[in-house]
N, C-alpha and C positions, 0 to 999 in steps of 0.2 A: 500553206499553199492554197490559192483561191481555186477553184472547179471552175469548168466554162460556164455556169450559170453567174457565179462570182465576178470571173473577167467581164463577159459583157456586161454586167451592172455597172463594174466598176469604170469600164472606158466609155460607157454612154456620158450622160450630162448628167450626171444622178448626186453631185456633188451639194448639201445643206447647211446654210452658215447657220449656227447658234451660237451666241453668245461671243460670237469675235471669231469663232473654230469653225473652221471649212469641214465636215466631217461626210466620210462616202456613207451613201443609205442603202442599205439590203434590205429586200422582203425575205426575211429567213429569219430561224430559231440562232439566236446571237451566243454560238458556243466559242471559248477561246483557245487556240491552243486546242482543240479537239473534246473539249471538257465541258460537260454540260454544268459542274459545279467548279466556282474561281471564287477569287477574291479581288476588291481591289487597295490602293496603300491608303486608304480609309477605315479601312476592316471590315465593309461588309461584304456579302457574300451573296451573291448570285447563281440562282438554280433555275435551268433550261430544262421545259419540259415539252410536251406534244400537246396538238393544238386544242386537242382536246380538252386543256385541261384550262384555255381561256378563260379567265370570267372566272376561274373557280381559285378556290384555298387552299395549300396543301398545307400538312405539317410537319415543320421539322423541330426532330429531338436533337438537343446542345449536349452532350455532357462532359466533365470535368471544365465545367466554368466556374468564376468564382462569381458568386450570389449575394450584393452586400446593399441595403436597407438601414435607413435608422430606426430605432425602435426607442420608445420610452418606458424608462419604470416609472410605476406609480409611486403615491405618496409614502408608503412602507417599503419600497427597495423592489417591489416587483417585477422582472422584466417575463413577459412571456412571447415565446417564438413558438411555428409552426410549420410543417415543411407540407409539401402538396400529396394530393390523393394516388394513389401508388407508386408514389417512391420510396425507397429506402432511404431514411436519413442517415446523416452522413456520424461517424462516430464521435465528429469534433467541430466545433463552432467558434471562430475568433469573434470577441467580441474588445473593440474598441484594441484591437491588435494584441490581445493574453487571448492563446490557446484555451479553451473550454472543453475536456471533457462530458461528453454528454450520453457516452455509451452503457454509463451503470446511473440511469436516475433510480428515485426511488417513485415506485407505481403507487397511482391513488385513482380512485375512481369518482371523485365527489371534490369537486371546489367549493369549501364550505367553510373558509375562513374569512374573518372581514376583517377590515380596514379601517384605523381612525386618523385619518389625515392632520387632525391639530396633536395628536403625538407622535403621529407616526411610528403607529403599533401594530402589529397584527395579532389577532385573537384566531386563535385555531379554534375548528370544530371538532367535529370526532376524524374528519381526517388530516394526515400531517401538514402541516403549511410551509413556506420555504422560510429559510431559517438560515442560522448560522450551523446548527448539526444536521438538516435538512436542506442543504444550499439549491441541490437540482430534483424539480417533482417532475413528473411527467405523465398526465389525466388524456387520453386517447392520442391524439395528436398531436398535443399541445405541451409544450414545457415551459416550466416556470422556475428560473434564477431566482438568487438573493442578490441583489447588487443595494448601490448608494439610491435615497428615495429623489424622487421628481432629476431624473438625468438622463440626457439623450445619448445613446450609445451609439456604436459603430457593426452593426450586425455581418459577419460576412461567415460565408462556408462555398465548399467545393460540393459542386451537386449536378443537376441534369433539370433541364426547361425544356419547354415543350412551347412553340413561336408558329403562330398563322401567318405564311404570307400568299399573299392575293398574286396570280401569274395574269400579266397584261394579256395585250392583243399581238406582242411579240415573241412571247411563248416563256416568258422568264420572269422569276420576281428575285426579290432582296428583301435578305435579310437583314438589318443595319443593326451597325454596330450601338451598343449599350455600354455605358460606362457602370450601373450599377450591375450587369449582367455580362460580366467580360470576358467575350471568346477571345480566349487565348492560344499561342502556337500549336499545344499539346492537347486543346477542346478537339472534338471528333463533330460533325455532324451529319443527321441521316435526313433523308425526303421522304416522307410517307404520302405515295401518289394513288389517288386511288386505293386506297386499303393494303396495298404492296411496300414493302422496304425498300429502299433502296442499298448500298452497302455504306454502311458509315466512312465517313473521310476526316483522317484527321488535317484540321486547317493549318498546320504549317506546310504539308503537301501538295495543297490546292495552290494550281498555277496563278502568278499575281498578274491581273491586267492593265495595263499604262491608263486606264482610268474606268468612267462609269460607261456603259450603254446609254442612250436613251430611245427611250420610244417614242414613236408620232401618235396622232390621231388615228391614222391611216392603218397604223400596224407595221410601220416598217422601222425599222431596229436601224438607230444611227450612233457610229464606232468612235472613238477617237483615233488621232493619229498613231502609228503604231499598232495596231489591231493586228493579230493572227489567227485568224481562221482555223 
């Protein structure tokens, strides 16, 4: 339902063609369905906040998305991965679609074996190197596979990002969808506004909008047909 500031915007002359679409223009925070987080059948995801927060950044946490990146081994079979600075990594990694255990490597503290590219051999130091009895190492952050040498893999895992998006001069930004980063039904996401949480939503719950917002110059938020308020 439109409020009387809604009505009369909307039965003045306030009607803005773009692109072929007659679209009505409100000077307001463009929530749908009463929800300041939606989505639309594109997949991304739109967060309405207060004016305050124009011009600036917030951050939203994803998680349970799936994470997936190519990665190459080197000339001995090396493939190594890493996950970001305080997260828990995840205990399993598909890699080129075979499940990877990754929850029992074997710990080392010292990357001190080398490489010889025209045998394609690896020479340990004094600490273990990845191997066939040694297939997964794992030196602070960082894990290291035995795979096939010089081959581009298929890296993916279930994990949690962390994504800046910028809020216009209509009080909302987007998140757009990622295909190597894919929120999915069951992905949750949260807004961190100002130092505050917001409460996590998982995205098959967030109401879907008959399309995108856009914003003017001016700062006023223009709807597609089908918009509710």
């Amino acid at each position: 339902m439109l409020n009387l500031f809604q009505r009369a915007l909307f039965l003045a002359p306030s009607f803005i063609a773009i692109a072929g679409l007659t679209l009505p223009a409100f000077a307001q925070a463009p929530t749908y369905q009463g929800a300041y987080t939606y989505k639309d059948g594109l997949n991304n995801i739109y967060f309405v906040t207060g004016a305050s927060s124009i011009g600036s950044s917030i951050k939203i946490q994803i998680t349970g998305i799936t994470v997936a990146s190519e990665k190459s081994s080197d000339a001995c079979g090396v493939l190594s991965f890493k996950f970001t600075v305080g997260t828990n990594p995840p205990t399993s990694v598909s890699i080129n679609g075979t499940a990877t255990d990754i929850s029992s490597p074997t710990i080392s503290t010292k990357k001190d074996w080398t490489c010889n590219p025209a045998t394609r051999t690896l020479t340990p130091g004094k600490s273990p190197a990845p191997s066939t009895t040694t297939p997964l190492i794992q030196i602070n952050r960082t894990y290291y596979v035995f795979k096939s040498p010089n081959t581009v893999y298929l890296f993916e895992y279930i994990g949690t990002a962390h994504k800046s998006v910028k809020i216009n001069k209509c009080q909302f930004g987007v998140l757009k969808y990622s295909a190597k980063q894919n929120v999915n039904g069951s992905s949750t996401v949260q807004a961190i506004v100002a130092g505050s949480s917001n409460t996590p939503q998982t995205v098959s719950s967030l109401p879907l909008a008959p399309g995108a917002p856009v914003c003017n110059r001016t700062g006023t938020a223009l709807f597609p047909p089908g918009w509710i308020f």
